[in-house]
C-alpha positions as CSV (number, residue, x, y, z in Angstrom):
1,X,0.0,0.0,0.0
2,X,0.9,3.6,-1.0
3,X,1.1,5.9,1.9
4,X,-1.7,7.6,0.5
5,X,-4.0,4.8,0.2
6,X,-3.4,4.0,3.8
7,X,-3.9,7.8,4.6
8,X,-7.1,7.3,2.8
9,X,-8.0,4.0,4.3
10,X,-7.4,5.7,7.6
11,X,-9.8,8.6,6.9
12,X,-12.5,6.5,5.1
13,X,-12.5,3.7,7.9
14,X,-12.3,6.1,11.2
15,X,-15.4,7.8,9.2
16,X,-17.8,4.5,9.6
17,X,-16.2,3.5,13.1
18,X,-14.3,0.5,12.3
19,X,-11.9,0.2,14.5
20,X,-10.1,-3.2,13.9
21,X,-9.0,-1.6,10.3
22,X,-7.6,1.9,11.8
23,X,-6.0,-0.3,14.5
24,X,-4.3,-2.5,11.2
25,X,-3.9,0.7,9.2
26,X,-2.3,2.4,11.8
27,X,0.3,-0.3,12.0
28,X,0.4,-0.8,8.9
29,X,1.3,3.1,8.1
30,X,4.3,2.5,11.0
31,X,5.8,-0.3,9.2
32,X,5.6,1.3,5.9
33,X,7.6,4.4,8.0
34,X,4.5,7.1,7.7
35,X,5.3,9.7,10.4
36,X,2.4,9.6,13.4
37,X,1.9,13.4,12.7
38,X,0.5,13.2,9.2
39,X,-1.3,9.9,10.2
40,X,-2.7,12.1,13.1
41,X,-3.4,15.6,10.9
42,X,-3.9,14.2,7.3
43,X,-6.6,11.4,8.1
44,X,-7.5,10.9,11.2
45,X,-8.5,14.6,12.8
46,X,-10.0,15.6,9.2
47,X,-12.5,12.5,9.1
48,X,-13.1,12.9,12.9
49,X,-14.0,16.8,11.6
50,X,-16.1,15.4,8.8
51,X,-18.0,13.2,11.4
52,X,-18.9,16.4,13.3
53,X,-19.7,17.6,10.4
54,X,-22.3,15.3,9.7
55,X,-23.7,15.1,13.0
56,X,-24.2,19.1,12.9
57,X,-25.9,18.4,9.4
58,X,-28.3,15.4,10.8
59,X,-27.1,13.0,9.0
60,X,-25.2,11.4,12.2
61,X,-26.4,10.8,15.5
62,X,-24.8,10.1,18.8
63,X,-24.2,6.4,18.4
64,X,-22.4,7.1,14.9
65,X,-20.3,9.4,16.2
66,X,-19.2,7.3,19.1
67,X,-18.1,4.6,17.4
68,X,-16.1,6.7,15.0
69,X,-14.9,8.0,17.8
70,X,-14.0,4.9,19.7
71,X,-11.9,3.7,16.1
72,X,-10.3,7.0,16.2
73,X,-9.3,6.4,20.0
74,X,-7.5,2.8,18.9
75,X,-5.0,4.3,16.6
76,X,-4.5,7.8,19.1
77,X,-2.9,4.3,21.5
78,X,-0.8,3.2,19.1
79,X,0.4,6.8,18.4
80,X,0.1,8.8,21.2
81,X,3.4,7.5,22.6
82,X,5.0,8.3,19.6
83,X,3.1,11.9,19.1
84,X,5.0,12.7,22.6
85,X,8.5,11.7,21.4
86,X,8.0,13.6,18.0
87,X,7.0,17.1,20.5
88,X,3.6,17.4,18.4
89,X,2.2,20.7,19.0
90,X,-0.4,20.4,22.0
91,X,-2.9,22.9,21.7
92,X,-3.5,22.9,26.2
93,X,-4.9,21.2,28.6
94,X,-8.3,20.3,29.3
95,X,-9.6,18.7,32.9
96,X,-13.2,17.2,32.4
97,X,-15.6,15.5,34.6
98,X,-19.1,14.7,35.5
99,X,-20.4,17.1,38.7
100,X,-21.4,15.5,42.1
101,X,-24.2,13.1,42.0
102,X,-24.4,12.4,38.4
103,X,-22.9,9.0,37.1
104,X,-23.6,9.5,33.4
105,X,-20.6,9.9,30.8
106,X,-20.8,9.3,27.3
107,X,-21.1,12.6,26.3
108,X,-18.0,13.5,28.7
109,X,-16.1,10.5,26.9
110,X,-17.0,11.6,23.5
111,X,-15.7,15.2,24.1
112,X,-12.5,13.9,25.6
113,X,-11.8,11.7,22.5
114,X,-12.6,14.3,20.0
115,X,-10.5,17.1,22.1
116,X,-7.8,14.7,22.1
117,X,-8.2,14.5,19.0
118,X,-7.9,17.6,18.3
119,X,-4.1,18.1,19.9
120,X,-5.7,18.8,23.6
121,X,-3.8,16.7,26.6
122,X,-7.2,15.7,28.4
123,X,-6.9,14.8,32.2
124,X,-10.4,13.1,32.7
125,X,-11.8,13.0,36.6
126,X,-14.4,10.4,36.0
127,X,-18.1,10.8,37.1
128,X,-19.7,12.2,40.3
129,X,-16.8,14.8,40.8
130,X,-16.9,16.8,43.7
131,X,-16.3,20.6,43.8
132,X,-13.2,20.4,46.2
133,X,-11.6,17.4,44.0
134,X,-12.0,19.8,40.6
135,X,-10.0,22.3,42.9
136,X,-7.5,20.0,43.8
137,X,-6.8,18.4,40.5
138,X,-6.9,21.9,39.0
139,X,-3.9,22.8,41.3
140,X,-2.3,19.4,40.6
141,X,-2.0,19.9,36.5
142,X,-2.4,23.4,36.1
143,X,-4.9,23.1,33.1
144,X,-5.7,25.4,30.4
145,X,-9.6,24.9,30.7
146,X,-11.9,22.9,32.9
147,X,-15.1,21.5,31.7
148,X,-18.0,20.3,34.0
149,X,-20.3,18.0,32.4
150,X,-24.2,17.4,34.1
151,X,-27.0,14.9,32.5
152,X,-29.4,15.5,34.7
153,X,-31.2,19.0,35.5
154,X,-31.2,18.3,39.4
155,X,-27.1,18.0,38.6
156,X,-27.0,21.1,36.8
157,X,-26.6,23.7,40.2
158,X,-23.0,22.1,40.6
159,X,-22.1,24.2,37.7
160,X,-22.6,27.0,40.2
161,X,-21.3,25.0,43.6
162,X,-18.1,24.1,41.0
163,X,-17.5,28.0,40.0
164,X,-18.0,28.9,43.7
165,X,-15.4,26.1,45.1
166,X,-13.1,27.9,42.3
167,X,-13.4,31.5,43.4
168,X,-12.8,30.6,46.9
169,X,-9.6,28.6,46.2
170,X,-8.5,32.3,44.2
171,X,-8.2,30.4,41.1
172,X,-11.5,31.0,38.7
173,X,-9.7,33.8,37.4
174,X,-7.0,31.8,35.9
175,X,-9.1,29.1,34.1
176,X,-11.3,28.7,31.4
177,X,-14.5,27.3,32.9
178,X,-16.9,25.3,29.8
179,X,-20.1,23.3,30.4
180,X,-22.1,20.9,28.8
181,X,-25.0,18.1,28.7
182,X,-27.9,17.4,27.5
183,X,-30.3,19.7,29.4
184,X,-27.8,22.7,29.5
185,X,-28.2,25.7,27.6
186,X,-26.5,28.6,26.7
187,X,-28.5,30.7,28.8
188,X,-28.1,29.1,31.8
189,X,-24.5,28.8,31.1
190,X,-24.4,32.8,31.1
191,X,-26.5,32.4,34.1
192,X,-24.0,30.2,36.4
193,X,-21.1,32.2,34.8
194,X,-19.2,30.1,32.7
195,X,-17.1,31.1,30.0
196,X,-18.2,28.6,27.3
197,X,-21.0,26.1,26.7
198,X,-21.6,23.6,23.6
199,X,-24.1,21.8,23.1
200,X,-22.2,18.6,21.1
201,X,-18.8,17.1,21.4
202,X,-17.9,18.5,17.4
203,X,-18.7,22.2,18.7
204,X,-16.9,21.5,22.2
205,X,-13.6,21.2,20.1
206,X,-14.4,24.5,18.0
207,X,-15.5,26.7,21.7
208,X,-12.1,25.3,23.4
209,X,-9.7,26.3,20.9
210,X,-11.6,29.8,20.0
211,X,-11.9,30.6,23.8
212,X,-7.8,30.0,24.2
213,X,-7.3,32.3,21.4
214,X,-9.1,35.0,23.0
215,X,-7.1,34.5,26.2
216,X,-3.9,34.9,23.6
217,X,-2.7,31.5,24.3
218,X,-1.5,30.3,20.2
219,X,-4.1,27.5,18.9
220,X,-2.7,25.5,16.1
221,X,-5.8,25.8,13.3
């Protein structure tokens, strides 16, 4: 195989989820000495785009874009070692979790693939994340952006509990705070005071990186 076949078997397969053929592609493209970088940039971020696309458009829905997203995830383990010995550009650092008493995650997982994806080093706290442990792990990494994820609308005042436990350790001011779930909207992000809200894991990608440029920080395209 050519190295742009694979590039395009790679792009075509992460596209309708199959993940045993990235996985083999992947290797394949290693043997065949194609660098991680263009695997990463050339086939599988652009067909991961395209599958946001498509779910912005209709013509996906969640369970198509999480198994795209899980194939993509198989080949970001075979190259994510090899991504960090190269020094690919990381575009910052995202912490993400669920908020107290909400145990639901597939949304949460399906942004972290898709900002990983997307260059972002993501530091995931799990589900059912307390306000104190957010402040904690914030002062442990040092993150670029944090985001709190809720499912439920009896989940959704941690937002506000999270934001508060931030401003009382002094360190709101110093973070990008995003939100997201199914029964958040814009509006009451504005109301809780976060800096960002997206409704899908596509657009979470696109909010991140545009709310880093406006804090300066330089956001590969």
């Amino acid at each position: 195989m050519t190295h742009e076949e694979i590039l395009q078997g790679l792009y075509d397969n992460t596209l309708i989820g199959n993940a045993p053929e990235v996985k083999d592609l992947t290797n394949r493209g290693l043997e065949e000495e194609l660098e991680p970088e263009k695997m990463l940039y050339d086939a599988l971020i652009p067909s991961l785009e395209e599958v946001g696309a498509r779910f912005e458009r209709g013509d996906y829905f969640v369970p198509e874009m999480l198994i795209a997203a899980k194939a993509m995830q198989g080949a970001l383990d075979i190259l994510r070692p090899l991504l960090a010995e190269t020094g690919v550009a990381q575009v910052g650092t995202f912490l993400m979790g669920t908020v107290k008493g909400d145990v639901h995650d597939i949304g949460k997982n399906l942004c972290n693939i898709m900002l990983e994806g997307a260059g972002f080093t993501v530091i995931d706290l799990g589900v059912n994340v307390a306000p104190e442990t957010f402040v904690e792990k914030i002062d442990e990494h040092q993150p670029d952006i944090v985001g709190f994820s809720a499912f439920l609308t009896t989940t959704m005042p941690m937002f506000k509990a999270n934001i508060n436990a931030l401003e009382k350790a002094g360190v709101r001011d110093d973070i990008i705070v995003m939100v997201g779930g199914a029964p958040v909207t814009q509006e009451y992000a504005d109301a809780v005071g976060a800096d960002g809200y997206s409704a899908d894991a596509s657009s979470a990608v696109k909010k991140a990186k545009q709310l880093l440029g406006e804090r300066g920080a330089p956001v590969p395209a």
